[in-house]
C-alpha positions as CSV (number, residue, x, y, z in Angstrom):
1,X,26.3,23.8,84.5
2,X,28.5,26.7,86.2
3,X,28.4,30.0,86.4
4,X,31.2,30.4,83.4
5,X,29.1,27.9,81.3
6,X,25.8,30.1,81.8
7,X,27.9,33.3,80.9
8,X,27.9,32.0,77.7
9,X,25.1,29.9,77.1
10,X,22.4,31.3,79.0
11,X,23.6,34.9,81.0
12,X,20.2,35.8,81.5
13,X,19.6,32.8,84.2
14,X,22.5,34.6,86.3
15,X,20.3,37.9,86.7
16,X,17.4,38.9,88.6
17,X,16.3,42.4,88.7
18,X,15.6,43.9,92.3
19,X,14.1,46.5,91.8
20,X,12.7,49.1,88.7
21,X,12.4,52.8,89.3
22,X,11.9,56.0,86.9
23,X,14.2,58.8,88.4
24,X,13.1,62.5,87.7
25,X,15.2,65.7,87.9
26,X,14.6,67.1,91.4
27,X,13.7,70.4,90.2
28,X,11.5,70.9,86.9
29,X,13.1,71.8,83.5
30,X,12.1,75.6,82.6
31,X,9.6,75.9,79.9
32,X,12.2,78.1,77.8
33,X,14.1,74.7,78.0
34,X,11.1,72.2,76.5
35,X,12.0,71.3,73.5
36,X,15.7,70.3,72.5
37,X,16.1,70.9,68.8
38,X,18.4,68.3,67.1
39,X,21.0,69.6,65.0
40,X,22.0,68.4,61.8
41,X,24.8,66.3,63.1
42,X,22.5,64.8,65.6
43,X,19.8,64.2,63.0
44,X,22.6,62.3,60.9
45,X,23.2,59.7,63.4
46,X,21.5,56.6,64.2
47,X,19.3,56.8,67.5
48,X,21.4,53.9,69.6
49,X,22.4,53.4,73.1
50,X,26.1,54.3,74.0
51,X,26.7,52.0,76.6
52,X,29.6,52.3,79.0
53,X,30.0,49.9,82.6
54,X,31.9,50.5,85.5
55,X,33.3,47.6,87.7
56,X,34.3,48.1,92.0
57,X,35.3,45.4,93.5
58,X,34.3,43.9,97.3
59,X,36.7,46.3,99.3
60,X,35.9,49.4,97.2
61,X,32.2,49.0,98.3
62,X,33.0,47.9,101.9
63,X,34.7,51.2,102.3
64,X,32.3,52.8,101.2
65,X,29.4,51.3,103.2
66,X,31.7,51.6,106.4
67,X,32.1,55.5,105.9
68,X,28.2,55.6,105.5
69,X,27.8,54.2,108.2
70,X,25.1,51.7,106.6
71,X,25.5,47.9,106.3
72,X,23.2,47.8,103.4
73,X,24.6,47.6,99.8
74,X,20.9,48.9,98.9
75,X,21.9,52.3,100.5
76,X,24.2,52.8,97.7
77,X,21.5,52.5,95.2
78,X,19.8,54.9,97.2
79,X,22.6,57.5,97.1
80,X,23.2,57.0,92.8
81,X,18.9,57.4,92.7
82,X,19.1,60.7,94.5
83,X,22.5,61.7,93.2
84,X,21.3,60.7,89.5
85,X,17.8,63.0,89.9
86,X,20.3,65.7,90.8
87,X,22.6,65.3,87.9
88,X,19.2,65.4,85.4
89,X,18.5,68.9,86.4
90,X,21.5,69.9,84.5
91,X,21.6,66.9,81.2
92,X,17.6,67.4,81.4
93,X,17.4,66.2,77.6
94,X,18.2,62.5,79.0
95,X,14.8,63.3,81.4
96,X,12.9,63.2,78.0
97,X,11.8,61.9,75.1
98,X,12.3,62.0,71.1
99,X,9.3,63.8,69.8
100,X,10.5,63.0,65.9
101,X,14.3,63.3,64.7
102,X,14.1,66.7,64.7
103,X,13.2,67.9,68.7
104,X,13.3,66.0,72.2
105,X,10.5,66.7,74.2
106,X,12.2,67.9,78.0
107,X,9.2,66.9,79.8
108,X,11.0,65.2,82.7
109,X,9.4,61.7,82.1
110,X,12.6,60.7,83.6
111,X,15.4,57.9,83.3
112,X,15.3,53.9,83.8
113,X,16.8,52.8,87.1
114,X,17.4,48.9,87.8
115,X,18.9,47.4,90.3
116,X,19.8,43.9,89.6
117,X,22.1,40.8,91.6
118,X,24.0,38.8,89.8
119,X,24.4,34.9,91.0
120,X,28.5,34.9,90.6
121,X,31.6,36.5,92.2
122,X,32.9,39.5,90.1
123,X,36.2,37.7,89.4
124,X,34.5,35.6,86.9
125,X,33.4,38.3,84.5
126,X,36.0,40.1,84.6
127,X,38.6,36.8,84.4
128,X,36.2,35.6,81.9
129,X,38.2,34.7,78.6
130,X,35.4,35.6,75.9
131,X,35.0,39.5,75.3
132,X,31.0,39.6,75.7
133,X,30.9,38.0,78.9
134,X,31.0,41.7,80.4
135,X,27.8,42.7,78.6
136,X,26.0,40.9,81.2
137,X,26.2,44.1,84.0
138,X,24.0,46.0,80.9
139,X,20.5,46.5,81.0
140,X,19.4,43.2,78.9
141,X,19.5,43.6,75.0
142,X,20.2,47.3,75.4
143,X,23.5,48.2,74.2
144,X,23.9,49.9,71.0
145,X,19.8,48.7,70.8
146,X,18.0,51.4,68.5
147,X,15.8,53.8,71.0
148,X,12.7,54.7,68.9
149,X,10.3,57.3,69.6
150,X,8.8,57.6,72.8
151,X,11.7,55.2,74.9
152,X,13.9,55.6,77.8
153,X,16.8,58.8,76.4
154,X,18.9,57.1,79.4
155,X,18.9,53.6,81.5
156,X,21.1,52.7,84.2
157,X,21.8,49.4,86.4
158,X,23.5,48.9,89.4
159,X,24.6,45.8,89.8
160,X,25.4,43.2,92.8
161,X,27.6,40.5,92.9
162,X,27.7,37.4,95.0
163,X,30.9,38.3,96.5
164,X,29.7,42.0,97.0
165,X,31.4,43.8,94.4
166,X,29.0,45.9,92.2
167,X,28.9,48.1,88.6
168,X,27.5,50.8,87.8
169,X,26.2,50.4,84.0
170,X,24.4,53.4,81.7
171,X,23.1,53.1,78.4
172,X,23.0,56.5,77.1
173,X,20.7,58.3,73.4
174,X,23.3,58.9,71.0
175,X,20.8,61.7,69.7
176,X,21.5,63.8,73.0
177,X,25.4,63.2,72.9
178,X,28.6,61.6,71.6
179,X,31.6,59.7,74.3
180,X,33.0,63.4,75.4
181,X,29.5,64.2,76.4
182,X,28.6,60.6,78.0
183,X,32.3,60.7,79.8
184,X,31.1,64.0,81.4
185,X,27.6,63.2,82.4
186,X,28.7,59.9,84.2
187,X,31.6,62.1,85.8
188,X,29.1,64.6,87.2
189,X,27.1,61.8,88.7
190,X,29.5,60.1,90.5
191,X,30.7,63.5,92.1
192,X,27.1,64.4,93.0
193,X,27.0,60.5,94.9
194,X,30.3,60.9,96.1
195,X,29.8,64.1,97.7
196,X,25.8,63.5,98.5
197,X,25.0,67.2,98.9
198,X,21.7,68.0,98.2
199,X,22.1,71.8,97.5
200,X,25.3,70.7,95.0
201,X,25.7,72.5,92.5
202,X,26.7,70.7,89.1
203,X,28.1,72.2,86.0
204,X,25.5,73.0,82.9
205,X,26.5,71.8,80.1
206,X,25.0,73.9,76.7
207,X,22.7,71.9,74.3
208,X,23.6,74.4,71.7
209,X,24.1,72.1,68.4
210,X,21.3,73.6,66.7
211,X,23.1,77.2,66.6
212,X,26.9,75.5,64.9
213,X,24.7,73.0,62.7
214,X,22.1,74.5,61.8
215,X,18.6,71.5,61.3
216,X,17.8,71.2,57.8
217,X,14.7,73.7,56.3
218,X,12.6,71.4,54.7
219,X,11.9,68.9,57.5
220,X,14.2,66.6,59.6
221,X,16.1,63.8,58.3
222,X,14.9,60.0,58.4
223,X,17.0,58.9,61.5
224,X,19.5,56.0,59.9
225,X,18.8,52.2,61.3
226,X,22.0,50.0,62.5
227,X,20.5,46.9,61.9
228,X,21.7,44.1,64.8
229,X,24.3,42.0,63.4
230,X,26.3,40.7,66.7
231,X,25.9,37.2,66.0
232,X,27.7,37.9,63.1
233,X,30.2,39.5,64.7
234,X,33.3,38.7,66.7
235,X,34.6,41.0,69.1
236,X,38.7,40.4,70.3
237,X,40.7,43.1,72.6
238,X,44.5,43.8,71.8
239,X,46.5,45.3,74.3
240,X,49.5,47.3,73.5
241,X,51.8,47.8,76.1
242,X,53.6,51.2,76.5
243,X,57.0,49.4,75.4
244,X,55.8,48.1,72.6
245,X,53.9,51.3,71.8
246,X,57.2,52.8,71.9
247,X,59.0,50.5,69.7
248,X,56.5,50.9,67.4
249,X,56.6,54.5,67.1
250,X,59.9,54.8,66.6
251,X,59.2,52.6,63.5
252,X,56.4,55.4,62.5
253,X,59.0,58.1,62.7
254,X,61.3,56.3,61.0
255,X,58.5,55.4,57.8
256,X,56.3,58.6,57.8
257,X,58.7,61.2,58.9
258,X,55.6,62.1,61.4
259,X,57.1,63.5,64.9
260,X,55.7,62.7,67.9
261,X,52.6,60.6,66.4
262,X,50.0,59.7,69.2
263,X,49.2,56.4,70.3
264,X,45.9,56.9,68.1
265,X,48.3,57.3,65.5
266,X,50.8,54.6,65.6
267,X,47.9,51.8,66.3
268,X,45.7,53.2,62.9
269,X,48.6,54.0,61.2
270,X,46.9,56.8,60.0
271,X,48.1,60.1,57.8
272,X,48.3,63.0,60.1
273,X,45.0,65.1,60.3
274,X,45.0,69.0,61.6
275,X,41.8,70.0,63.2
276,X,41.4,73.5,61.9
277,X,41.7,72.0,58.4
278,X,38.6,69.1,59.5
279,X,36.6,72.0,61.0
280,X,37.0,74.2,58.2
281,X,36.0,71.6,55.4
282,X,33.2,70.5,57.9
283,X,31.5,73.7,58.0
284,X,31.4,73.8,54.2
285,X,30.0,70.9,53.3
286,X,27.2,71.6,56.1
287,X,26.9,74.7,53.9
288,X,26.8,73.4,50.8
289,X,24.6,69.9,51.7
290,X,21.2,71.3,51.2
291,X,21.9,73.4,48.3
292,X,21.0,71.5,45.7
293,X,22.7,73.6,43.0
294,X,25.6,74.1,44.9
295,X,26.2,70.3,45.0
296,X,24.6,69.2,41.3
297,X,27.6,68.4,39.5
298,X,29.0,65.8,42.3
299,X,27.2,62.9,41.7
300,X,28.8,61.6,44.8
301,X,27.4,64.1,47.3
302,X,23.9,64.4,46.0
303,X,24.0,60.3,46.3
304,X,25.0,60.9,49.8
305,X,22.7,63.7,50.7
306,X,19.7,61.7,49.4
307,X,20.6,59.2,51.8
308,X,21.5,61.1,54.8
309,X,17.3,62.5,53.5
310,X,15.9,58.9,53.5
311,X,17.6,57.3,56.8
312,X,20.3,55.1,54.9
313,X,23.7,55.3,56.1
314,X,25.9,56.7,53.1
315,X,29.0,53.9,53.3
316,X,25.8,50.9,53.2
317,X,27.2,49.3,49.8
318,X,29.3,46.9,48.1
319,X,31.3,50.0,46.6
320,X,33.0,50.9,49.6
321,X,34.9,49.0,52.1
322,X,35.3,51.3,54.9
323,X,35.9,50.6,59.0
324,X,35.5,53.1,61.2
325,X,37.2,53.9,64.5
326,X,36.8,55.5,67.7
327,X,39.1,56.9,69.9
328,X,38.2,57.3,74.0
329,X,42.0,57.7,74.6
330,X,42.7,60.3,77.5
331,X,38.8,60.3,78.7
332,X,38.9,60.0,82.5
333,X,37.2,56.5,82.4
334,X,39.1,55.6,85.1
335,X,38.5,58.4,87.3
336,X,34.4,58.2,87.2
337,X,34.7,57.9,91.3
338,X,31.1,57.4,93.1
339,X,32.3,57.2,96.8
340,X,34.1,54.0,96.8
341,X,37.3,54.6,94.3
342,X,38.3,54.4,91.0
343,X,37.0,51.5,89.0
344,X,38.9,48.2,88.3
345,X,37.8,48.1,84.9
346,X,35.5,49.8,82.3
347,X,33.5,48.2,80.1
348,X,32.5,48.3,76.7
349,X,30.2,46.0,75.6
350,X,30.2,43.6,71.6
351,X,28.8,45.7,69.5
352,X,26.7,45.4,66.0
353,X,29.5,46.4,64.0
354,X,31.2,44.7,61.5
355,X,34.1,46.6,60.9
356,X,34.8,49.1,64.3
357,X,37.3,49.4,66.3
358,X,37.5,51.1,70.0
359,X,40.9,52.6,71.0
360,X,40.9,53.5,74.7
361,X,43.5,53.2,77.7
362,X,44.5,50.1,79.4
363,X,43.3,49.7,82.7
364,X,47.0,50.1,84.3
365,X,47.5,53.3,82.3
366,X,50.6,51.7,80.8
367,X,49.5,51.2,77.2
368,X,46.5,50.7,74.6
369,X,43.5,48.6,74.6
370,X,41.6,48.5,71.5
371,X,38.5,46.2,70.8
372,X,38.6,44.9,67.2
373,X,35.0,44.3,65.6
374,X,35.2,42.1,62.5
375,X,33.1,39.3,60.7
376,X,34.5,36.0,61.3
377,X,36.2,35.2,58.4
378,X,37.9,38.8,58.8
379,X,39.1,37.9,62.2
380,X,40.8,34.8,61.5
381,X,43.0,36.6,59.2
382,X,43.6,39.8,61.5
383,X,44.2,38.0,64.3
384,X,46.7,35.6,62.6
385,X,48.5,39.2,61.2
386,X,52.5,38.8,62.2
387,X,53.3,42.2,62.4
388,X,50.1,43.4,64.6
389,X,51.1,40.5,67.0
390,X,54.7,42.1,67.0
391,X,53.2,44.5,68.6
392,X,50.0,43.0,70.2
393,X,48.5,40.6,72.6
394,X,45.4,38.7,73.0
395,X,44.7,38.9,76.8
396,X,43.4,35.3,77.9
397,X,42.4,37.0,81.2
398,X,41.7,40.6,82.0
């Protein structure tokens, strides 16, 4: 059986881990720092891994090595070990652990670090027609995993590659941060490698949540479950080139009367949304959530606050057919630069979701990519759709 084969039937045999450290800041977190309290927002959403993979390819890493001035690919693990301890100092939550769904305990227990090789050339992931052939550069079985009390807040992998090209995968808490705040942690790591100063000095972010959204009185809120539901889910990426994106919105304009709709807007077809207005609803329901005789005569929202209370996500039922989206347009993906370039390719991995999709930039910057998550059944039907495939390709190779 070959290597494309294994990818699908057994990935596992393909990987063996090196090597298995626990990176620490390199300076201790202040005791005024200990505890991160988890605000409302934070205590509403489930506890999973984000996970996000970064692919360089042989010449990338030979550069790099060469202006090292070490042969060894292992000196690079060295340099995102070091580099990573430094960027902890400053996102020390990720250093900890979740004390209940309420407070992560800063205590600088410290981050998973494996280094892994991989018994294949790079090209055949990345060439590799089925979507979840990638997920193999991840930590195993971690993506979008639940993290329960006590585990690993953040776990990274480098990963080699027969032909010497390597990734750089993370598998960050939700609970500490959403994409903007995993985009800038992974940026401020690769600068701290790709500069390798040790007195660098890194930007600190503010774990303020607490003081815009404020933790509930009466006790925290049972953290919700997304229960594992991959194998009934099929995962397809649609590209959108920028031509067609352009036809298309011109046929937006021309329906919706919307001017200059984003490409967000033209592949959801969505209303138009002002922020303030989001914001400013946002904060009054946050007001008016735990007052119980604020709320009593909507049924609807003292449903949904009694199941935000008891860890069951409010859209779990037959009642409601909702998909959700999420939009990593204009993050500087492409940009997270270790030493050695910008990437080829970054990676999101299948997902437990039946009904998500995952708007972000094509890897040329010249259109849309956006992974569909659907049952089966669904996806027979969408990806059959004529009008999305006026617009839309299935790419048989990345």
């Amino acid at each position: 059986m070959d290597a494309l084969q294994l990818l699908l039937v057994s990935p596992s045999s393909l990987v063996s881990v090196r090597e298995k450290f626990v990176i620490k800041p390199s300076s201790l977190t202040p005791s005024t720092l200990r505890y991160h309290i988890l605000s409302l927002v934070d205590q509403s959403l489930s506890n999973m891994y984000i996970p996000c993979a970064f692919f360089y390819p042989k010449k990338q890493t030979d550069d790099a090595i060469t202006s090292m001035k070490n042969s060894e690919l292992s000196h690079i693990a060295h340099l995102l070990q070091r580099s990573l301890s430094q960027t902890l100092v400053s996102y020390y939550p990720y250093a900890g652990r979740l004390r209940d769904n309420a407070t992560v305990d800063c205590n600088d227990m410290g981050a998973e670090f494996l280094s892994v090789k991989i018994k294949c050339p790079m090209s055949e992931i990345l060439n590799h027609p089925h979507p979840n052939a990638e997920s193999i550069v991840f930590p195993k079985g971690l993506p979008w995993k639940n993290n329960y009390e006590g585990g690993n807040l953040l776990v990274v992998q480098i990963s080699e590659f027969d032909c010497g090209g390597i990734t750089v995968s993370a598998c960050l808490s939700h609970k500490i941060g959403d994409g903007c705040s995993v985009i800038n942690f992974l940026t401020d790591w690769a600068r701290a490698t790709r500069d390798h100063a040790t007195d660098l000095v890194l930007p600190s972010p503010r774990f303020v949540g607490d003081s815009v959204f404020i933790s509930p009185q009466n006790g925290p809120l049972v953290a919700p479950v997304i229960e594992s539901n991959v194998n009934e889910c099929v995962q397809k990426i649609f590209i959108f080139p920028s031509t067609k994106l352009d036809t298309l919105r011109a046929k937006v304009i021309a329906q919706s009367g919307v001017q200059n709709p984003t490409r967000a807007d033209i592949a959801t077809n969505e209303e138009e949304i002002e922020l303030p207005c989001l914001v400013r609803n946002l904060r009054k329901g946050v007001e008016l959530a735990y007052k119980k005789d604020q709320v009593e005569q909507n049924e609807l929202v003292l449903e949904i606050v009694e199941s935000m209370r008891n860890g069951k996500l409010p859209y779990e039922t037959d009642e409601y057919d909702m998909y959700f989206c999420s939009n990593l347009c204009k993050f500087p993906l492409y940009s997270v630069d270790f030493g050695w370039g910008k990437p080829e390719r970054v990676s999101l991995p299948n997902g437990p979701f039946k009904k998500m999709f995952f708007l972000k930039d094509y890897q040329t910057g010249q259109g849309l990519e956006v992974h569909v998550m659907l049952q089966k059944q669904q996806m027979s039907a969408f990806e059959c759709d004529e009008e999305l495939l006026e617009f839309a390709s299935v790419p048989s190779l990345y």
